[in-house]
Every structure is written in C-alpha cells, then in structure tokens.
N, CA, C and O atoms as a MOPAC input file, in Angstrom:
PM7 MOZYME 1SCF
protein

 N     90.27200 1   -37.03000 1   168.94200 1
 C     89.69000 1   -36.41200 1   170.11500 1
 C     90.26300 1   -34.99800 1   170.24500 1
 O     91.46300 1   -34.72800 1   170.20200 1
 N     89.38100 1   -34.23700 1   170.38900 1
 C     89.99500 1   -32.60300 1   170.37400 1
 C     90.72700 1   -32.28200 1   171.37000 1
 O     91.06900 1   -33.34600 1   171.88500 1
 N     91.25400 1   -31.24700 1   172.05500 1
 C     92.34200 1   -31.28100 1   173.10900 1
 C     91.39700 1   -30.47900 1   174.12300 1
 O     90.48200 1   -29.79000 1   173.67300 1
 N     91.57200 1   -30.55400 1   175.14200 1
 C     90.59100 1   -30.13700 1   176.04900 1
 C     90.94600 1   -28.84700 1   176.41100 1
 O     92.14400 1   -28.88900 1   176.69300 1
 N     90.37200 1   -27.33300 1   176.59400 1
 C     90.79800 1   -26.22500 1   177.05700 1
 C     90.18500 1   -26.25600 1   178.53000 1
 O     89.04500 1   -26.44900 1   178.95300 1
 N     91.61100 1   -25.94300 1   179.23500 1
 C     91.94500 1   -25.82200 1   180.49200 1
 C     91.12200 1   -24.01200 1   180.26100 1
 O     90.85500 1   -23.34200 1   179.26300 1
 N     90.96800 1   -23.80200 1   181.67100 1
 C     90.57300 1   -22.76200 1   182.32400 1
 C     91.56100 1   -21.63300 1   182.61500 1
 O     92.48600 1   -21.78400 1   183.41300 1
 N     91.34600 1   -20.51100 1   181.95400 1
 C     92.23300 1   -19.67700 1   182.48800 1
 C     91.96200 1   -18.59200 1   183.09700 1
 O     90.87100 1   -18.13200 1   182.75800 1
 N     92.60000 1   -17.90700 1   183.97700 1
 C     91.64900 1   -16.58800 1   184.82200 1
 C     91.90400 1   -15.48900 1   183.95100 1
 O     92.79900 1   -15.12000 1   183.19000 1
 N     90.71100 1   -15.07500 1   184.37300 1
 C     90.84800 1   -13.50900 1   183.17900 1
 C     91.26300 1   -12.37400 1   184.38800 1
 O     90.39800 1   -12.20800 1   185.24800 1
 N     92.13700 1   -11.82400 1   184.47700 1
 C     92.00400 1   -10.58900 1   184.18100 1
 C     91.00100 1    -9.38600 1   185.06100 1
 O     90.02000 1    -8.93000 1   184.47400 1
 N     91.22300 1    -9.07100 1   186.03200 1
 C     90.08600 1    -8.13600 1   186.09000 1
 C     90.48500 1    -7.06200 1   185.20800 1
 O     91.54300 1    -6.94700 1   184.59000 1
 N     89.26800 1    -6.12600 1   185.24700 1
 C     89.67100 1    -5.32900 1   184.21500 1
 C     90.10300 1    -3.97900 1   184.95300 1
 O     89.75900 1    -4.14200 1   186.12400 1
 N     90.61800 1    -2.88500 1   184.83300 1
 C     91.60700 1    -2.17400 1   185.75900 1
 C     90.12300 1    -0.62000 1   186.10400 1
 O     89.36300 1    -0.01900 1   185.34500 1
 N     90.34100 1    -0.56900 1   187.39100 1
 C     89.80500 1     0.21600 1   187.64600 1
 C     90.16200 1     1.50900 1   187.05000 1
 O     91.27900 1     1.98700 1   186.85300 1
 N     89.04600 1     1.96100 1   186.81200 1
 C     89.11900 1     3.72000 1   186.47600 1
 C     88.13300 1     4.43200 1   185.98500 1
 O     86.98200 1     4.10800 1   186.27600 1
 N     88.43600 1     5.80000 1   184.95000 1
 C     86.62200 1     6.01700 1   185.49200 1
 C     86.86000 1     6.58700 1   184.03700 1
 O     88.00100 1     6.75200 1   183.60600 1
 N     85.62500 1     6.90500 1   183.23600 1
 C     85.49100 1     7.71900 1   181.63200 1
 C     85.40800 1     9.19000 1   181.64800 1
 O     84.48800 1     9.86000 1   182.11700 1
 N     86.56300 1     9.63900 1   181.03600 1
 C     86.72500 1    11.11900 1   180.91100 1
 C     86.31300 1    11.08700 1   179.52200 1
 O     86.53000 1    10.43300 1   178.50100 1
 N     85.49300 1    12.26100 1   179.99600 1
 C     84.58000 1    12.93200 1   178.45400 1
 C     84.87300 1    14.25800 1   178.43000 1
 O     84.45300 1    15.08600 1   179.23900 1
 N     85.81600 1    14.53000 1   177.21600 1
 C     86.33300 1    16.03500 1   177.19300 1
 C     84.84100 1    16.79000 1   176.74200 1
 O     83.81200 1    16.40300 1   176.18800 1
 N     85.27900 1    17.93300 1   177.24100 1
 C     83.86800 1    19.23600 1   177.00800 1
 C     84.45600 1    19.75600 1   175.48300 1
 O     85.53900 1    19.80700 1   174.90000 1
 N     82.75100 1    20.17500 1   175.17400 1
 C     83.11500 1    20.69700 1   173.28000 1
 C     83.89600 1    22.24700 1   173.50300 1
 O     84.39800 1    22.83700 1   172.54600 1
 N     83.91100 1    22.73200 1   174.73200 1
 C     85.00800 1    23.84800 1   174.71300 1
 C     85.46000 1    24.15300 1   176.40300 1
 O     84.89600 1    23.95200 1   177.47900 1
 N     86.61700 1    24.67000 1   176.03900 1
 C     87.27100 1    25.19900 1   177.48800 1
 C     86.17200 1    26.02900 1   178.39100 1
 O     85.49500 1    26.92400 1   177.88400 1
 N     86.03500 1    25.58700 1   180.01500 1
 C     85.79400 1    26.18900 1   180.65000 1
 C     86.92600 1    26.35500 1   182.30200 1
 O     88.13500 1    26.14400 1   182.39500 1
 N     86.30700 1    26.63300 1   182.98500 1
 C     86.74100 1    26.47300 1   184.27500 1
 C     86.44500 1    25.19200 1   184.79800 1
 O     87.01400 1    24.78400 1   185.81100 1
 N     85.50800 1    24.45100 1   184.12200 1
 C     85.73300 1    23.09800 1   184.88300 1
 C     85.92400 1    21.69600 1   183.81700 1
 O     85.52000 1    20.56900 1   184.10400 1
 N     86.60100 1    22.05500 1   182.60000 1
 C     86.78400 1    21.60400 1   182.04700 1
 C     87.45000 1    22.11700 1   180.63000 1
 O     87.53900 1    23.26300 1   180.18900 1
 N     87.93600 1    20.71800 1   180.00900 1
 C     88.72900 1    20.81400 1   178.85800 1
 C     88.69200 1    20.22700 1   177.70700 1
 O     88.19900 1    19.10000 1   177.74000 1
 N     89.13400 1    20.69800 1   176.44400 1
 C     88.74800 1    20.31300 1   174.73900 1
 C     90.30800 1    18.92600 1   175.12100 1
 O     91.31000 1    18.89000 1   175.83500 1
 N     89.63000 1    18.04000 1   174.13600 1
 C     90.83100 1    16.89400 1   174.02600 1
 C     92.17600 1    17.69400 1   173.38700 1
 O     93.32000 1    17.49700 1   173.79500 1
 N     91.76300 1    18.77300 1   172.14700 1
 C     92.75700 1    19.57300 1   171.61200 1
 C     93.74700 1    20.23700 1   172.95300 1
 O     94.90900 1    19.86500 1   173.11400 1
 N     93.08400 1    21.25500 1   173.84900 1
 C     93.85500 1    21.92300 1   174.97500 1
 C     94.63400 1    20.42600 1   175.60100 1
 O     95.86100 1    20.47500 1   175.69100 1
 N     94.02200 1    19.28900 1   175.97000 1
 C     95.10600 1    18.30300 1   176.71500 1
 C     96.08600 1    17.55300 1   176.14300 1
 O     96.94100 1    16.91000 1   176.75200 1
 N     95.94100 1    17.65000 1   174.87600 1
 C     96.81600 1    17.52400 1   173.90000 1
 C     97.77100 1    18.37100 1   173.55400 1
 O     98.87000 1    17.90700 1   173.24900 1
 N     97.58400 1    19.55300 1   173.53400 1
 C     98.84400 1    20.57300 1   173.76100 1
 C     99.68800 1    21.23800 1   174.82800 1
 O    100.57100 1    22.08500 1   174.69700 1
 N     99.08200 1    20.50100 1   176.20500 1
 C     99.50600 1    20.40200 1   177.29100 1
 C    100.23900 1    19.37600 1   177.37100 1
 O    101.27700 1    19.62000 1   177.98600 1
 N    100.12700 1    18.06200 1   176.92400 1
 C    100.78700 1    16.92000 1   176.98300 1
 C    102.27800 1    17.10100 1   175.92700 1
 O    103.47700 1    16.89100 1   176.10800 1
 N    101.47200 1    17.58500 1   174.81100 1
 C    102.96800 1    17.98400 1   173.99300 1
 C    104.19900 1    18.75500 1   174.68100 1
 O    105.38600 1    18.43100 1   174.73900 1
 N    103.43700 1    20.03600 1   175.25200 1
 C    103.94100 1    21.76500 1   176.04100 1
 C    105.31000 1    20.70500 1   176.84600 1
 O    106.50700 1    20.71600 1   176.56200 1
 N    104.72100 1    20.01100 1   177.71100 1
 C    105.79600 1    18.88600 1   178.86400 1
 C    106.20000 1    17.83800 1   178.54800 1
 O    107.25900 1    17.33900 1   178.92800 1
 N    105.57900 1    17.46600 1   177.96800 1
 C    107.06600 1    16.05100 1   177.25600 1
 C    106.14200 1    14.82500 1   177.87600 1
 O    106.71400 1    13.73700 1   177.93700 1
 N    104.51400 1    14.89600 1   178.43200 1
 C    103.87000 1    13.73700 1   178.67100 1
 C    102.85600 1    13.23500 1   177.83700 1
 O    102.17500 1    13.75800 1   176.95500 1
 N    102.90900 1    12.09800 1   178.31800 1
 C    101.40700 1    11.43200 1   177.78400 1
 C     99.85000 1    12.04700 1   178.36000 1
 O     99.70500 1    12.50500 1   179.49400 1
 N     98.90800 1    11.96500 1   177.48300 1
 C     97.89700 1    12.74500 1   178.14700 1
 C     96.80200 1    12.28000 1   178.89600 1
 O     95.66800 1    12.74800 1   178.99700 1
 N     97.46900 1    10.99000 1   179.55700 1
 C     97.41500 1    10.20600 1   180.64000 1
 C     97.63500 1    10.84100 1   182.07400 1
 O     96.89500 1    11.25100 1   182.96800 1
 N     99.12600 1    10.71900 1   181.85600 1
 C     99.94000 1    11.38800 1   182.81600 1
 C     99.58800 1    13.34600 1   182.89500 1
 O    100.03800 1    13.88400 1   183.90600 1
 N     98.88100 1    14.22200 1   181.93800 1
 C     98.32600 1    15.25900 1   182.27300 1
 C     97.39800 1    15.13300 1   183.38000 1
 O     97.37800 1    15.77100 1   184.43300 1
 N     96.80200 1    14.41500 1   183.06300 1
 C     95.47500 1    14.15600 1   183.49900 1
 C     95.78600 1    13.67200 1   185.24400 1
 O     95.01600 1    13.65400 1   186.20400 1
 N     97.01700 1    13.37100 1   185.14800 1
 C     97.23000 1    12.72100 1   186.66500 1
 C     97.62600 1    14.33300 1   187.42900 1
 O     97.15300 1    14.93300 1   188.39400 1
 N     98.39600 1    14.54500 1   186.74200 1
 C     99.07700 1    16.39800 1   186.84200 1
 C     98.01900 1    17.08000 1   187.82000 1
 O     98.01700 1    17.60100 1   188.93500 1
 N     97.11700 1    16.79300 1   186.78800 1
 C     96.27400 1    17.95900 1   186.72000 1
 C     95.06900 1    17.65000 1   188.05400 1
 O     94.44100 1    18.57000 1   188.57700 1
 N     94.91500 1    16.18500 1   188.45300 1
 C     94.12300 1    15.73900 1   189.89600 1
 C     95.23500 1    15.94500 1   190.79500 1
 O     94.89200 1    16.55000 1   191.81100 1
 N     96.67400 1    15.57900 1   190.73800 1
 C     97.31100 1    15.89400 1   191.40100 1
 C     97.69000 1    17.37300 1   192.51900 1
 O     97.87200 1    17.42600 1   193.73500 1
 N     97.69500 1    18.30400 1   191.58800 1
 C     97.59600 1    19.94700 1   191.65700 1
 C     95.90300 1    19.94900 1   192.34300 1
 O     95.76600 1    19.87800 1   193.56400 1
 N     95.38600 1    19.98700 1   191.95000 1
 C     93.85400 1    19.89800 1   192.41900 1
 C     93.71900 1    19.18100 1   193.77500 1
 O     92.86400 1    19.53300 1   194.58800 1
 N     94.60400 1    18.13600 1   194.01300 1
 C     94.14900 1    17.60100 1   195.30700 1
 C     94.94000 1    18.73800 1   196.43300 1
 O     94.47600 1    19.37000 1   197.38200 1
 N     96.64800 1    18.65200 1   195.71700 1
 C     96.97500 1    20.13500 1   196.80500 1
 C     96.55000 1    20.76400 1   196.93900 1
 O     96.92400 1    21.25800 1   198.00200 1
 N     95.64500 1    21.40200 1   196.43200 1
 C     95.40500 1    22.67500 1   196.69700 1
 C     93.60000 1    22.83800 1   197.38300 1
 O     93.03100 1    23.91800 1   197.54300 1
 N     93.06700 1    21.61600 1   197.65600 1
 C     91.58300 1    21.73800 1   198.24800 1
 C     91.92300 1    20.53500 1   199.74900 1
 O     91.07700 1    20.36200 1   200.62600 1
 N     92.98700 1    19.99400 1   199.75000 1
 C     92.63400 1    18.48600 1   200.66700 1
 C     93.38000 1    18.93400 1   201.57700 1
 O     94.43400 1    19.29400 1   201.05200 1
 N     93.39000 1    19.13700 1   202.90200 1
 C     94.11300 1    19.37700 1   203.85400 1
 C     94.99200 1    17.87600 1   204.10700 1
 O     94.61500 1    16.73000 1   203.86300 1
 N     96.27000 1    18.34700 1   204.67600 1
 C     97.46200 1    17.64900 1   204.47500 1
 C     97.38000 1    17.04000 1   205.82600 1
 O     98.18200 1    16.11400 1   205.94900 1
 N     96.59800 1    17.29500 1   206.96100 1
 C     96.98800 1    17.23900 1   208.47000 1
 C     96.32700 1    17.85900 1   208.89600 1
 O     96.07200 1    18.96000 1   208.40600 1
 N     95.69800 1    17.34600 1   210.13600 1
 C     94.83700 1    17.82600 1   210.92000 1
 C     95.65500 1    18.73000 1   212.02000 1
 O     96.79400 1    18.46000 1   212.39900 1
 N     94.74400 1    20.03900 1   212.54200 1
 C     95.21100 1    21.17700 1   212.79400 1
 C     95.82600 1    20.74600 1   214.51600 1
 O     95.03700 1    20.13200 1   215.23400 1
 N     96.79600 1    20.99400 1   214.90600 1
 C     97.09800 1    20.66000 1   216.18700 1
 C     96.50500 1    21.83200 1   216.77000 1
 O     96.15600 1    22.98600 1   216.52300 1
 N     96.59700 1    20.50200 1   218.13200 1
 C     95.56600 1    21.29000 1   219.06800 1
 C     96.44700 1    21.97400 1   219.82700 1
 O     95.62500 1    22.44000 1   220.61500 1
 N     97.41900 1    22.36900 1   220.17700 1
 C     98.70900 1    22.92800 1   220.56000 1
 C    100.00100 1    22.78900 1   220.63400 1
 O    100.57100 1    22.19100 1   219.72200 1
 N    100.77500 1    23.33500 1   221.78000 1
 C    102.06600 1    22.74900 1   221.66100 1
 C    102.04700 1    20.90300 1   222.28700 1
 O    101.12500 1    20.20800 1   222.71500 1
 N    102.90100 1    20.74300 1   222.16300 1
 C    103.31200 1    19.03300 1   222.83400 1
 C    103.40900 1    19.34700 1   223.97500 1
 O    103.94200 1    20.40300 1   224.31800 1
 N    102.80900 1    18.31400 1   224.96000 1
 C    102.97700 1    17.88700 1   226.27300 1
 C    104.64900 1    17.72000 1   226.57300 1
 O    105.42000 1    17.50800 1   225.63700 1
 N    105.02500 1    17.81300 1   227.68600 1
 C    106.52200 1    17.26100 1   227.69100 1
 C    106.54600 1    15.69100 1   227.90200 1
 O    107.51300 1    15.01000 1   227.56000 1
 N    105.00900 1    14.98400 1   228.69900 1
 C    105.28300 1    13.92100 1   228.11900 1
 C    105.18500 1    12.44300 1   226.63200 1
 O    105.51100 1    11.26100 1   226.53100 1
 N    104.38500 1    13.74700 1   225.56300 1
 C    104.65800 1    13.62200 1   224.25200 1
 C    106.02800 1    14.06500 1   223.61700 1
 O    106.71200 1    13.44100 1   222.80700 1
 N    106.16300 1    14.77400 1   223.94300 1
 C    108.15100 1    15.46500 1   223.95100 1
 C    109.11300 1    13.49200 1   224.26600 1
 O    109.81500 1    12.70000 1   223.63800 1
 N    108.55700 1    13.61000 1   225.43700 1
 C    109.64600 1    12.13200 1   226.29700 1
 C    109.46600 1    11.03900 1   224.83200 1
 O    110.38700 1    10.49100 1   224.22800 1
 N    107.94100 1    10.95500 1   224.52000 1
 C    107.95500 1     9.62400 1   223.85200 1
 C    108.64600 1     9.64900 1   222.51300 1
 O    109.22700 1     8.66200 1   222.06300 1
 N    108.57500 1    10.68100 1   221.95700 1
 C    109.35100 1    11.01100 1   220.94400 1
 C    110.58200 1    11.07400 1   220.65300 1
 O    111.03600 1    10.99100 1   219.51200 1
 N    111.27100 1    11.23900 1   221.76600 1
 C    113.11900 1    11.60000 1   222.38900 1
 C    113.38400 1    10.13500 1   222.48700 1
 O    114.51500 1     9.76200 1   222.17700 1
 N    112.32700 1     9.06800 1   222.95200 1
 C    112.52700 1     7.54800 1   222.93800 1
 C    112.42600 1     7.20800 1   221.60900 1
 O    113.16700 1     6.24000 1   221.43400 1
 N    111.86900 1     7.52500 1   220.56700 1
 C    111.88700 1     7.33000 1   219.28800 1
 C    112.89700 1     7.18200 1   218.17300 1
 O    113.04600 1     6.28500 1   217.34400 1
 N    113.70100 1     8.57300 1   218.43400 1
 C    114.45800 1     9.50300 1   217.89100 1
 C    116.14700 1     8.37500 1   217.97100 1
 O    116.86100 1     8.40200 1   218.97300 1
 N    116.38800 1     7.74000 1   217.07300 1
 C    117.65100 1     7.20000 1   217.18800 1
 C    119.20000 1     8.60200 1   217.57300 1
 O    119.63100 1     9.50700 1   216.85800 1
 N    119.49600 1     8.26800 1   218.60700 1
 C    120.65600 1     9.08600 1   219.11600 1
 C    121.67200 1     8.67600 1   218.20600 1
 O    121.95100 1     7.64000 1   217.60100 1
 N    122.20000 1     9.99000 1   218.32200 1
 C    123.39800 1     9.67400 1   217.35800 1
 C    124.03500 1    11.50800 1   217.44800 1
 O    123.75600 1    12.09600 1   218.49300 1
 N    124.77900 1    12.23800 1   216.44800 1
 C    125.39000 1    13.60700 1   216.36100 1
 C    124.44700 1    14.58500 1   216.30200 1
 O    124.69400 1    15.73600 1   216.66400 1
 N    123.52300 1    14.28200 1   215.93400 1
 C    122.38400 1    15.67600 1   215.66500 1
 C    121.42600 1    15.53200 1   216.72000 1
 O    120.68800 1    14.54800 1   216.77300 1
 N    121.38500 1    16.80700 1   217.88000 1
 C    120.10100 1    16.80800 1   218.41600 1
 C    119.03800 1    17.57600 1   217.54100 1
 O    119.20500 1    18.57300 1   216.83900 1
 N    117.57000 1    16.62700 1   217.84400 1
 C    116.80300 1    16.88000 1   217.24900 1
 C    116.28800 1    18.27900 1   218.19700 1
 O    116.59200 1    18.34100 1   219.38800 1
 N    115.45900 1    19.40800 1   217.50300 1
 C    114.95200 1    20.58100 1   218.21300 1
 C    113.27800 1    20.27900 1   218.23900 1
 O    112.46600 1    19.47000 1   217.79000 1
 N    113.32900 1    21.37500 1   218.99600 1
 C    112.10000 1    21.35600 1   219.85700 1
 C    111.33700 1    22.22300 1   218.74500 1
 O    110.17300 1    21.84600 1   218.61000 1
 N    111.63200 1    23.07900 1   218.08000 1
 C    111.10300 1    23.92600 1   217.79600 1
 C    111.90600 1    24.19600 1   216.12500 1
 O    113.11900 1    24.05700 1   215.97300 1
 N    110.94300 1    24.60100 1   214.97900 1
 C    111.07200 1    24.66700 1   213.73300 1
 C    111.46700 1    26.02800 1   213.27200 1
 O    112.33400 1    26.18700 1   212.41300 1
 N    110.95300 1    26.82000 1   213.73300 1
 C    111.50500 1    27.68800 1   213.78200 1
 C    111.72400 1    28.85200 1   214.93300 1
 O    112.46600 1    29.80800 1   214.71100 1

C-alpha cells in the first residue's frame, strides 16, 4: 500500500512587482549594466540599489507631515507636559 501524502501549505508567493531595465539610460530609467555598477560603486546587492534608489525618491516627492496650522494652544501645551515623563531636562517650548 503506498504511503499516503499529507497536505502541505504552500507558500504564498512574496509580493513584488517586475522591473524591466530600459535598453539605455534616461531620466526615468536605467541599463541593468548602470545598476550593476552602482551596486558594485557601494558594496550592495542590486536589490538593495533598487531599494536606495525608491528610498531617495520617496524623500524627496512625499511630504513627511502635514503642515501645522499654527502655534499650539496652551491647552495642547498642558496635554503634552502630562505626557512628557518628568525627570532633569525641561522639555522647551520652542526649537529654535
């Protein structure tokens, strides 16, 4: 009698998406050769360029924080001073 195969879960398969290098350098794109000598240039995989390189791109287009609408209330000031574990350093009001 043959041995019976149990069920095993597969695996999803890992999200991500297909990069198709361009047949030459532009501004919105790159030869596998250029990410390959970028990956060499830093000491990474051209995996990890590729993360670099969305990384830099997200700084520099994605706003970090939405723009305050002014200074703090003093009783946004209070809730914050309740926050703030006391201890040697007062915290300031002001950054610079």
């Amino acid at each position: 009698m043959p041995a019976k195969r149990t069920a095993t879960k597969r695996k999803q398969p890992a999200a991500g998406i297909l990069l198709r290098y361009r047949d030459k350098d532009t501004a919105y794109g790159v030869t596998r050769k250029t990410t390959t000598r970028i990956a060499r240039t830093l000491g990474l995989s051209e995996t990890q360029v590729v993360h670099v390189a969305l990384a830099n791109l997200a700084r520099q287009t994605l706003p970090r924080y939405e723009p305050d609408d002014g200074p703090l209330t003093p009783e946004q000031l209070a809730a914050i001073d309740k926050l703030v574990p006391q201890g040697r350093l007062k915290p300031s009001k002001r950054l610079f």
